[in-house]
TORKOL-4160 file (C-alpha; in steps of 0.2 Angstrom, whole numbers, padded with zeros to 4 digits, m for minus):
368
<pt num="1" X="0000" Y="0000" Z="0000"/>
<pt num="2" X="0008" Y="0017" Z="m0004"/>
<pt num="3" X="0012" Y="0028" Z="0009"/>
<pt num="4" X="0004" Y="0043" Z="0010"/>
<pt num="5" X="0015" Y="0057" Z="0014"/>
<pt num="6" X="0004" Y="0072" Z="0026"/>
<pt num="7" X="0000" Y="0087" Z="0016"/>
<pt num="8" X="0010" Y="0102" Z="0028"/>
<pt num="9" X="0005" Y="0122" Z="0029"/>
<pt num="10" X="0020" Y="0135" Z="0030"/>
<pt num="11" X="0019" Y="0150" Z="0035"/>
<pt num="12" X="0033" Y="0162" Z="0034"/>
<pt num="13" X="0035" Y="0181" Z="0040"/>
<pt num="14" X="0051" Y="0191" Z="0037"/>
<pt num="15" X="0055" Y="0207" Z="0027"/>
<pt num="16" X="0059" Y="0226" Z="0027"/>
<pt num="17" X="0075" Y="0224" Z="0018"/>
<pt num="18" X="0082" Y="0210" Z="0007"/>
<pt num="19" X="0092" Y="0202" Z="0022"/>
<pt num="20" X="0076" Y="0197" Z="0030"/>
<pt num="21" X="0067" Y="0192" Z="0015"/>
<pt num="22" X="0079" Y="0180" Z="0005"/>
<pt num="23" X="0082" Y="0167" Z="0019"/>
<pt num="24" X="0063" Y="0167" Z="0019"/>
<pt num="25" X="0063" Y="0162" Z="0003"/>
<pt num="26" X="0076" Y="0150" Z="0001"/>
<pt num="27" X="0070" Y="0140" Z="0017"/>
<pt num="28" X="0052" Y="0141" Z="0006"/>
<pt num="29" X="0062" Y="0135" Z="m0008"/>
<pt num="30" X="0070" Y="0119" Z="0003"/>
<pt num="31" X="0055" Y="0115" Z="0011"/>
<pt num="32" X="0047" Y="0114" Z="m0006"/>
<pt num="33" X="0061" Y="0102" Z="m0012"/>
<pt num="34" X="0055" Y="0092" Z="0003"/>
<pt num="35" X="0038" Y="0093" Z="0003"/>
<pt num="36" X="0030" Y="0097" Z="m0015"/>
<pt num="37" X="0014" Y="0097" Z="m0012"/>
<pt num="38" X="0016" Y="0110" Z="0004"/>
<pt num="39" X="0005" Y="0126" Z="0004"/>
<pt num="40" X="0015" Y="0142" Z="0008"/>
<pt num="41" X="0010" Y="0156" Z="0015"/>
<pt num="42" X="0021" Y="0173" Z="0016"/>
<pt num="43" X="0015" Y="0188" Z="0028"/>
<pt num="44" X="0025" Y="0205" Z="0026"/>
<pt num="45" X="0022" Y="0224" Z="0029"/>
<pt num="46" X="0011" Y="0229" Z="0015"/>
<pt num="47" X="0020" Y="0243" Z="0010"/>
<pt num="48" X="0038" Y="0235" Z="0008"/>
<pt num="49" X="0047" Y="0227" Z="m0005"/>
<pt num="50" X="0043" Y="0209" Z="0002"/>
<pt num="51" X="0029" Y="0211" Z="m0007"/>
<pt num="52" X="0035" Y="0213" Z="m0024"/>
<pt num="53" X="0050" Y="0199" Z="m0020"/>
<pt num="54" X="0039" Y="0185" Z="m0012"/>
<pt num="55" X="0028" Y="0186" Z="m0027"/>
<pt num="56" X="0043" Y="0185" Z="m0040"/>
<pt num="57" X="0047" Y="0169" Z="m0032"/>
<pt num="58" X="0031" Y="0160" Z="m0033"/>
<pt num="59" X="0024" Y="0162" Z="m0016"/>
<pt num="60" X="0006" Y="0170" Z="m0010"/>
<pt num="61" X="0009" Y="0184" Z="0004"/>
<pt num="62" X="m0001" Y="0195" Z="0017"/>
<pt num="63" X="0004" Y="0211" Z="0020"/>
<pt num="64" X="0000" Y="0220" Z="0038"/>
<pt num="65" X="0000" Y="0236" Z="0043"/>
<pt num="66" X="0015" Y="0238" Z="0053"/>
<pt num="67" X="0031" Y="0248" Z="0051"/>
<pt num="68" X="0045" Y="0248" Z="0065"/>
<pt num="69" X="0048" Y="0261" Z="0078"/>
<pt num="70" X="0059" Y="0276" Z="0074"/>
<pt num="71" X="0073" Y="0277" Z="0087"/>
<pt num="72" X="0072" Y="0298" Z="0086"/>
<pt num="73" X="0059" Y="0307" Z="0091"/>
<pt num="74" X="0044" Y="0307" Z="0076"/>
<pt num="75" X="0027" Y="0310" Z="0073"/>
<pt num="76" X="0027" Y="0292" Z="0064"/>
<pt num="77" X="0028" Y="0284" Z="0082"/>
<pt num="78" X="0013" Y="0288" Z="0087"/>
<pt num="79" X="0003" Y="0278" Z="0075"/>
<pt num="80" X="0013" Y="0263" Z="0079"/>
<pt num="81" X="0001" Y="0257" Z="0092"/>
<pt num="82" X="m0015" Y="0257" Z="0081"/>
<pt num="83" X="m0003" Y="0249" Z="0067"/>
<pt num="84" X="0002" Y="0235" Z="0080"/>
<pt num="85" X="m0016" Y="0233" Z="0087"/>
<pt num="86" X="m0021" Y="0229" Z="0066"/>
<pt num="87" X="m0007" Y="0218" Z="0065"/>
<pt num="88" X="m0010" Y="0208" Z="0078"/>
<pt num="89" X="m0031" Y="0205" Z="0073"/>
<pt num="90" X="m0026" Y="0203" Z="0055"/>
<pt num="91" X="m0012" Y="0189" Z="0060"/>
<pt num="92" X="m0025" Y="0181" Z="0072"/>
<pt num="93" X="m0038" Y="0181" Z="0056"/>
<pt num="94" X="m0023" Y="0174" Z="0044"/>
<pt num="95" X="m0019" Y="0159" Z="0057"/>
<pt num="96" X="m0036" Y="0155" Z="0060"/>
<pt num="97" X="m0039" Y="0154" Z="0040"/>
<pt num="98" X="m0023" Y="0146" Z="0035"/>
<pt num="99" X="m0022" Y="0134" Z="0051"/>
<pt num="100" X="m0003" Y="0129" Z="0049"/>
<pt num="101" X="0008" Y="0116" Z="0055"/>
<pt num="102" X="0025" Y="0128" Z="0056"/>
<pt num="103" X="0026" Y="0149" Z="0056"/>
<pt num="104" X="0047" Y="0151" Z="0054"/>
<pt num="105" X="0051" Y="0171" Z="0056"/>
<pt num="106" X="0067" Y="0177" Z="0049"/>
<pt num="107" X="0067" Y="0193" Z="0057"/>
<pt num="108" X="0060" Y="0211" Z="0053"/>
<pt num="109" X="0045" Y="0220" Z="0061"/>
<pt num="110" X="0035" Y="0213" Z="0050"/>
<pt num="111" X="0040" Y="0194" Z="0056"/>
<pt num="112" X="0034" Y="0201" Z="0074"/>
<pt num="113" X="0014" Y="0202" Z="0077"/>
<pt num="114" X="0011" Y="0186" Z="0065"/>
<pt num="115" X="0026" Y="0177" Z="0075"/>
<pt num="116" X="0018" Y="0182" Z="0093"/>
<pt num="117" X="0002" Y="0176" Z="0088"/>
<pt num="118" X="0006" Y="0160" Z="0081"/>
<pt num="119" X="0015" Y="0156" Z="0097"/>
<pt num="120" X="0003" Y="0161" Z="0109"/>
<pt num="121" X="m0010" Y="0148" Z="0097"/>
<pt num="122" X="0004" Y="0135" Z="0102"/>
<pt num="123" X="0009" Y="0133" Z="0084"/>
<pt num="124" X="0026" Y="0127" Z="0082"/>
<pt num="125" X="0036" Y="0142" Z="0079"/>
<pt num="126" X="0055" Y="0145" Z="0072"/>
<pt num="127" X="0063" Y="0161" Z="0069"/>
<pt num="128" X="0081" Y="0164" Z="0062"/>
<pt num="129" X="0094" Y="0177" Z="0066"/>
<pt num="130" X="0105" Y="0184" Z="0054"/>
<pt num="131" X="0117" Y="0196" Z="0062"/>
<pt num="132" X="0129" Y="0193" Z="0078"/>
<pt num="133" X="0117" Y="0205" Z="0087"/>
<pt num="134" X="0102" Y="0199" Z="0087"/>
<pt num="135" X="0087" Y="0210" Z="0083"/>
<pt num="136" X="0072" Y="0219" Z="0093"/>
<pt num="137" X="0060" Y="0210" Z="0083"/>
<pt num="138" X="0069" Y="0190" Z="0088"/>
<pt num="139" X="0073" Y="0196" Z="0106"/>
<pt num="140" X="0056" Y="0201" Z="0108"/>
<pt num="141" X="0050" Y="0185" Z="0101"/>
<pt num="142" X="0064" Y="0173" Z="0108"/>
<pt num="143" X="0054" Y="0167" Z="0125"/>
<pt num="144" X="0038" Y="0160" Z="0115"/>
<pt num="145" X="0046" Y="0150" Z="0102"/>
<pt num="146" X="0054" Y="0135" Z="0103"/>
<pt num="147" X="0071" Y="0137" Z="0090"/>
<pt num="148" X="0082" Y="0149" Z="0085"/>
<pt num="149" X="0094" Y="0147" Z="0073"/>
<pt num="150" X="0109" Y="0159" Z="0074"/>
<pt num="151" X="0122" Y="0164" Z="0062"/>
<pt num="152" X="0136" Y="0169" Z="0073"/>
<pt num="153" X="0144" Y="0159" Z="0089"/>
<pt num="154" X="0140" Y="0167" Z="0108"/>
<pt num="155" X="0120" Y="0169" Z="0102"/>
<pt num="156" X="0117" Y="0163" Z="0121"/>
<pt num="157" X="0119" Y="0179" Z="0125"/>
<pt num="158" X="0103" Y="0187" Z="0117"/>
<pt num="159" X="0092" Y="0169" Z="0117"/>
<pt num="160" X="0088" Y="0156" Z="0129"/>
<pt num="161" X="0105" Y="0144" Z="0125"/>
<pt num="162" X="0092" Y="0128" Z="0126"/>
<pt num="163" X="0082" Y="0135" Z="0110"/>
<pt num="164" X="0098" Y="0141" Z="0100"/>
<pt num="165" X="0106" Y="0130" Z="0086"/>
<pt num="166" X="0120" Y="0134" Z="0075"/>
<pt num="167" X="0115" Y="0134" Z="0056"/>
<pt num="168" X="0123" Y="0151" Z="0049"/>
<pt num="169" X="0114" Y="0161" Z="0036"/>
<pt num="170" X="0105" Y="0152" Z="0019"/>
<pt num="171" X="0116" Y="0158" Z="0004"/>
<pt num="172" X="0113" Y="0156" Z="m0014"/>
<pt num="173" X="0120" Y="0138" Z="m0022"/>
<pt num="174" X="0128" Y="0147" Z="m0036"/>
<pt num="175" X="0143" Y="0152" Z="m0025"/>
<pt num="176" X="0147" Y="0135" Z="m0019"/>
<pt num="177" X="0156" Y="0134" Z="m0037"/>
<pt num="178" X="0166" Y="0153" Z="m0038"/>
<pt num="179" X="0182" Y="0144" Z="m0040"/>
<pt num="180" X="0179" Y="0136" Z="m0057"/>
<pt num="181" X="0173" Y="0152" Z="m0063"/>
<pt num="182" X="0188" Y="0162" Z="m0064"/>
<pt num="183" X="0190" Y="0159" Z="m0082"/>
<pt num="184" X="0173" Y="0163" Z="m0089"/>
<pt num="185" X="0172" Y="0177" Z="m0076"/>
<pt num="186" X="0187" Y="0186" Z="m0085"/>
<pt num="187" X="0180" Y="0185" Z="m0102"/>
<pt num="188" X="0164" Y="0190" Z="m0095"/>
<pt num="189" X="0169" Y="0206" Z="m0090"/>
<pt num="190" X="0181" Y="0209" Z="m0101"/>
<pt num="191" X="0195" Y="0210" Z="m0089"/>
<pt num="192" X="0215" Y="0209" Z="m0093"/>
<pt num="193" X="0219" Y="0191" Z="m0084"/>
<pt num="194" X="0237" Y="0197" Z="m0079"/>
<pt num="195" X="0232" Y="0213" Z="m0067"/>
<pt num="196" X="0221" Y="0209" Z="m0049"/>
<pt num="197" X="0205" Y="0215" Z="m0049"/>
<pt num="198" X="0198" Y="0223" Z="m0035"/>
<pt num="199" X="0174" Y="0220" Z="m0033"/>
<pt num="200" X="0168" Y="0235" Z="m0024"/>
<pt num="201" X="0150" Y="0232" Z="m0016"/>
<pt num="202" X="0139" Y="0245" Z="m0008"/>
<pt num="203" X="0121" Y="0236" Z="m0009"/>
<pt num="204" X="0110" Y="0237" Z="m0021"/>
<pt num="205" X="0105" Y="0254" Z="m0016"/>
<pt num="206" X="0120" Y="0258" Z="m0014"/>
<pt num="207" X="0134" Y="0266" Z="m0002"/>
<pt num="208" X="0138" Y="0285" Z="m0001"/>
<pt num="209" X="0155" Y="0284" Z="0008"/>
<pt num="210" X="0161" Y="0268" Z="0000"/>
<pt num="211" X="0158" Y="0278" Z="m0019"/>
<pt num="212" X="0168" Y="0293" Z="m0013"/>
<pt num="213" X="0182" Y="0282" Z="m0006"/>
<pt num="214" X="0182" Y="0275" Z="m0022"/>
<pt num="215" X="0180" Y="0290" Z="m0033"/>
<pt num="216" X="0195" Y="0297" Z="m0024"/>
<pt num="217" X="0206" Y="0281" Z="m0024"/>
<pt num="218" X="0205" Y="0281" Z="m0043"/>
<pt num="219" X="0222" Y="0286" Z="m0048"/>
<pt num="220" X="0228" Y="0275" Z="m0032"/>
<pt num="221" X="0220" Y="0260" Z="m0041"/>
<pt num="222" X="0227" Y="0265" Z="m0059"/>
<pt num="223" X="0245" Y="0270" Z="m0051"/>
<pt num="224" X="0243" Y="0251" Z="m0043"/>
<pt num="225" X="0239" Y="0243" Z="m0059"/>
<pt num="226" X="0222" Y="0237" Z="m0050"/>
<pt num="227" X="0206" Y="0234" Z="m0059"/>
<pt num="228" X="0190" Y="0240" Z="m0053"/>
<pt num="229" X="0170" Y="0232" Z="m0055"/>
<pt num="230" X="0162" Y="0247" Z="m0046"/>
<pt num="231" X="0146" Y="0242" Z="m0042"/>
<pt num="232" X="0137" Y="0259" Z="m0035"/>
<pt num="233" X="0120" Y="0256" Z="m0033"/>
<pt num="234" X="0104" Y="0263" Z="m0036"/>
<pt num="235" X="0104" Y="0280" Z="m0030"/>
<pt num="236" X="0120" Y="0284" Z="m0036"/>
<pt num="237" X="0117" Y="0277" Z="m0054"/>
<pt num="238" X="0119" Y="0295" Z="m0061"/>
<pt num="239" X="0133" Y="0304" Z="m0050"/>
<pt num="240" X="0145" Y="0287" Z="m0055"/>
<pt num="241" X="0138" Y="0278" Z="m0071"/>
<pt num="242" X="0151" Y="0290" Z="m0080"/>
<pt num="243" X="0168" Y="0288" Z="m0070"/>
<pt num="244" X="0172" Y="0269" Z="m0081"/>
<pt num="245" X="0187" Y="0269" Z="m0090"/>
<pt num="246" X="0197" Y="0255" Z="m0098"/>
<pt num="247" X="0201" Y="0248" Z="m0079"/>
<pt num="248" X="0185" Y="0253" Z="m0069"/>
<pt num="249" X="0170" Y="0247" Z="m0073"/>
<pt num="250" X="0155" Y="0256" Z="m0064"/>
<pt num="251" X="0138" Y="0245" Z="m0063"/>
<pt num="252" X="0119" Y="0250" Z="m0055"/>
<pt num="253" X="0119" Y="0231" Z="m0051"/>
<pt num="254" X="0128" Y="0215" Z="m0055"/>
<pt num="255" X="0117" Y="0204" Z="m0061"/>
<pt num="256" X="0129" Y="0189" Z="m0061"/>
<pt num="257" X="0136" Y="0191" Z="m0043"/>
<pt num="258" X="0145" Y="0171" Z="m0045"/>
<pt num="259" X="0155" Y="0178" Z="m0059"/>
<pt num="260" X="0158" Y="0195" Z="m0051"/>
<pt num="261" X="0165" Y="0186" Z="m0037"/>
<pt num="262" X="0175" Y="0173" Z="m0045"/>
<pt num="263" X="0184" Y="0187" Z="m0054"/>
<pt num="264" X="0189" Y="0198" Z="m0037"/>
<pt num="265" X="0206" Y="0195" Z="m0030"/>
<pt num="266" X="0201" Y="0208" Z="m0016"/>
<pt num="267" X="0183" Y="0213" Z="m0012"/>
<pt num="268" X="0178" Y="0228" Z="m0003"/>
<pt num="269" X="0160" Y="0226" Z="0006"/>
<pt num="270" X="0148" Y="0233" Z="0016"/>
<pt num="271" X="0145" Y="0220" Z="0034"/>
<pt num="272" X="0126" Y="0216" Z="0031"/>
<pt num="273" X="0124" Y="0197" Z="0037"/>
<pt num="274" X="0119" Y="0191" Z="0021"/>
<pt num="275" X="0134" Y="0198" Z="0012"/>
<pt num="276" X="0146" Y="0193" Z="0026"/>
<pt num="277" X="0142" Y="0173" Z="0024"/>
<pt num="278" X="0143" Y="0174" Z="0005"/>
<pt num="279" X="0160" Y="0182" Z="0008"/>
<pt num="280" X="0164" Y="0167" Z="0018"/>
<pt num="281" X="0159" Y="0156" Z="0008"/>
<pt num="282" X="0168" Y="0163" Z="m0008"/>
<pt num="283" X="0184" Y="0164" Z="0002"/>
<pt num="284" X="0192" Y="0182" Z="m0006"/>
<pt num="285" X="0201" Y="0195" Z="0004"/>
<pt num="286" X="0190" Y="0206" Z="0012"/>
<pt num="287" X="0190" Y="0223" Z="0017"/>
<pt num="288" X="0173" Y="0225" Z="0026"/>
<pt num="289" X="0166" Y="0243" Z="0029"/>
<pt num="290" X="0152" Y="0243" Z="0038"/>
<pt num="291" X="0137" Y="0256" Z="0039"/>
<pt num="292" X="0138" Y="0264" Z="0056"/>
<pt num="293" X="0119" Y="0270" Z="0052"/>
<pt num="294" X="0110" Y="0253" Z="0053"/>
<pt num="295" X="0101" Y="0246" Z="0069"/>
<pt num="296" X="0112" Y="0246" Z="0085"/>
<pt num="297" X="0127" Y="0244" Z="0072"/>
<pt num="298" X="0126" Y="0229" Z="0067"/>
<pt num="299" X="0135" Y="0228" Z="0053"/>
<pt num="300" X="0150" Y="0234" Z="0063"/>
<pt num="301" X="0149" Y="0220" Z="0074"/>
<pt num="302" X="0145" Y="0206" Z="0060"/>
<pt num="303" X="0161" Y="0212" Z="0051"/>
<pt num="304" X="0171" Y="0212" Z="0071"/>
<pt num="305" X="0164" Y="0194" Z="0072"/>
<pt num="306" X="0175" Y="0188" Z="0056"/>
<pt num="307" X="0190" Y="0201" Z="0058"/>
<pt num="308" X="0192" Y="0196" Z="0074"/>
<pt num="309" X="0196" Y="0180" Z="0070"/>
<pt num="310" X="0210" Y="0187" Z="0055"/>
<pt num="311" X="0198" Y="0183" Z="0043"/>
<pt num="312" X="0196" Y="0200" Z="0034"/>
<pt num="313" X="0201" Y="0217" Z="0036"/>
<pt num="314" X="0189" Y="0228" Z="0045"/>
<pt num="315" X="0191" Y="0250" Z="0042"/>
<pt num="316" X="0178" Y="0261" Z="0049"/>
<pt num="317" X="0169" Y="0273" Z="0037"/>
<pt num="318" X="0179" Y="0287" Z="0049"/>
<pt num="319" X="0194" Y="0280" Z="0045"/>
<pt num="320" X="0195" Y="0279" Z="0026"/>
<pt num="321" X="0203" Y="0296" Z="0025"/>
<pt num="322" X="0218" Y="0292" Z="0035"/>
<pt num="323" X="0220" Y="0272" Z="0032"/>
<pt num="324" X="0213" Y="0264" Z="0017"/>
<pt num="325" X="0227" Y="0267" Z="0003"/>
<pt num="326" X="0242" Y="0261" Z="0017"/>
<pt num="327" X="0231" Y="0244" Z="0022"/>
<pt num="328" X="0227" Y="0242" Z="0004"/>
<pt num="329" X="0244" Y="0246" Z="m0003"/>
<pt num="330" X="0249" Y="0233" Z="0011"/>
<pt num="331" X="0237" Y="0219" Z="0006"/>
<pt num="332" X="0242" Y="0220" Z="m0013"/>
<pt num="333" X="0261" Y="0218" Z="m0007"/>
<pt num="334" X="0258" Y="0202" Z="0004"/>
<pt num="335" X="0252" Y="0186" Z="m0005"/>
<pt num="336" X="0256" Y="0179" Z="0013"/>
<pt num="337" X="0240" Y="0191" Z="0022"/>
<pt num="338" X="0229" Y="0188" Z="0004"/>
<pt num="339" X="0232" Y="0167" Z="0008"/>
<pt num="340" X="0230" Y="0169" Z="0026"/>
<pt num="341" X="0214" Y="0181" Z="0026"/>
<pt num="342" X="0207" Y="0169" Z="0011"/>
<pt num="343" X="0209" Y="0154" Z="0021"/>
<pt num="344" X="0203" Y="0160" Z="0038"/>
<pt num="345" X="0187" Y="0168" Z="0032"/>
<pt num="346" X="0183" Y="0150" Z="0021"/>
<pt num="347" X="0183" Y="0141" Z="0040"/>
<pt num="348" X="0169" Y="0150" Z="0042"/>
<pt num="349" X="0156" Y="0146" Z="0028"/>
<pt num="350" X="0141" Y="0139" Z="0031"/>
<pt num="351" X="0136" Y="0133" Z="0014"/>
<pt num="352" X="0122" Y="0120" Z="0019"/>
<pt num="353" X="0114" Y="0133" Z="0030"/>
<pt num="354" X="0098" Y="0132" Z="0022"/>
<pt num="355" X="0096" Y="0113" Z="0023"/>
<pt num="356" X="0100" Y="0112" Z="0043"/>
<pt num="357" X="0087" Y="0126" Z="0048"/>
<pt num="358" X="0076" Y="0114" Z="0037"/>
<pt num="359" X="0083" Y="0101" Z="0046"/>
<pt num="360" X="0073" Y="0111" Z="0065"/>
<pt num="361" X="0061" Y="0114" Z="0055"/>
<pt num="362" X="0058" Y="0096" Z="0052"/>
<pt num="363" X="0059" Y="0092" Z="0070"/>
<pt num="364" X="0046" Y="0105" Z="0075"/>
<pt num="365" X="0033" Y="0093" Z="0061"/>
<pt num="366" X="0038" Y="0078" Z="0072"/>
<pt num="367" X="0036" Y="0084" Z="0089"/>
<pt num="368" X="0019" Y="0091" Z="0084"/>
């Protein structure tokens, strides 16, 4: 007689920024692989990209009415009770219609009425963290549900240690392979094979400090011999698109971020989370500079987490004036630091992240 395999409910909350929504989809993604004929539900804030993204990638979502507290003083904090109030009804009324077996959260305001609900109804609930300080929205969350999965080592610190399990941060599959790249990465963009080249990343939005370091450091990087792809972002498309030259490329986005990394021989990078395991994982010498203006400065602790550990250079945006050409020029003169740096930051990749948050996930099922 064939066995017939339960028919399971996800549903998944996350979002604000990309950080939060493309672990969602990518545990979606593995949960699907597992469980084909799963239904999936996304929940969002209604007025954030998640709900553009979600959809893109195949899934249904909800969006709430919810937005997260400013930190200054603002006449947008005082709607934030009636939004919360909303959120919390509309999230009791999307449980109560979907009925599901699992609610993961990976962190975001929006993850935090739908994950408090679902908890308090006793469903099963997962939530993941990204950063090496966990956020307001998971600490908030961390007593009512019944795993966490963390990123970084010392999460104890933020969650209950018996609920904490260390999986690291999902990260795309296309990265796994950079190193067998380096040839069609070249060709691709059109590089000279004989001179290093240096992958500037800002985000997709973009970085201000990071494009005028690099603006300046122009002649530093052609008096080095040093290629550049520039990738500038979105809002600074117009002031930058014109400064290429035969050695600096400058891109809105890299579409092909596998080949943009197997081309680097240095990278220099914002500290979000996501970046920061990819970086790992693709095993380059790294120069992190992280956004001081981010939540409780994360990014400067995610980026302390690896640098620490001689894993990747670490320069403040307050510093660039005074150090970034003498560590640079010092990096580029050492094959010793570029192989030591490659090889410590390559100890810590998670690459089958994905699979062991799945892996609680799966345990959650059981237990239920």
């Amino acid at each position: 007689m064939k066995n017939l395999q339960r028919t399971y409910k996800f549903i998944i909350s996350g979002g604000g920024t990309g950080g939060h929504i493309y672990p969602a989809v990518a545990i979606a993604n593995e949960l699907k692989v597992r469980y084909p004929d799963a239904a999936f539900l996304f929940v969002g804030a209604q007025d954030r990209m998640e709900m553009e993204k979600v959809p893109q990638a195949g899934y249904a979502i909800e969006g709430l009415w919810i937005s997260g507290l400013q930190r200054k003083l603002s006449l947008k904090n005082l709607a934030f009770p009636l939004k919360l109030v909303s959120s919390l009804l509309k999230s009791k009324a999307i449980l109560k219609k979907f009925k599901p077996d699992v609610a993961i959260g990976t962190g975001g305001y929006a993850s935090a009425p739908l994950l408090r609900v679902a908890s308090k109804q006793n469903v099963p609930c997962l939530i993941q963290e990204q950063n090496s300080h966990a956020g307001i929205t998971n600490k908030w969350l961390a007593g009512n549900v019944k795993k966490i999965c963390v990123a970084y080592e010392g999460m104890e610190r933020f969650f209950p240690s018996e609920k904490v399990v260390l999986t690291g941060n999902p990260v795309r599959q296309d990265l796994l392979d950079v190193t067998t790249k380096r040839a069609e990465a070249i060709q691709f963009f059109n590089l000279k094979a004989n001179k290093k080249t240096l992958l500037v990343l800002g985000g997709s939005l973009g970085a201000k400090k990071i494009n005028e370091l690099i603006e300046k450091s122009l002649p530093f990087f052609e008096g080095k011999e040093v290629q550049v792809i520039w990738q500038c972002g979105k809002y600074y498309e117009a002031e930058y698109s014109g400064k290429g030259s035969d050695s600096v490329q400058v891109h809105t986005f890299l579409n092909r971020m596998d080949l943009a990394y197997a081309a680097a021989d240095f990278i220099i990078s914002r500290a979000g989370a996501l970046s920061v395991s990819e970086l790992c994982l693709v095993g380059k010498p790294v120069l992190f500079i992280p956004s001081p203006n981010v939540a409780e400065d994360h990014q400067t602790k995610n980026a302390m987490a690896i640098s620490e550990k001689n894993a990747a250079l670490l320069l403040k945006e307050s510093e660039l004036e005074s150090r970034f050409e003498t560590e640079f020029s010092a990096l580029l003169a050492s094959e010793e630091q570029q192989k030591t740096l490659s090889e410590n930051i390559k100890k810590l990749a998670r690459p089958n992240a994905t699979k062991a948050i799945v892996a609680e996930i799966e345990k959650l099922l059981k237990s239920n």
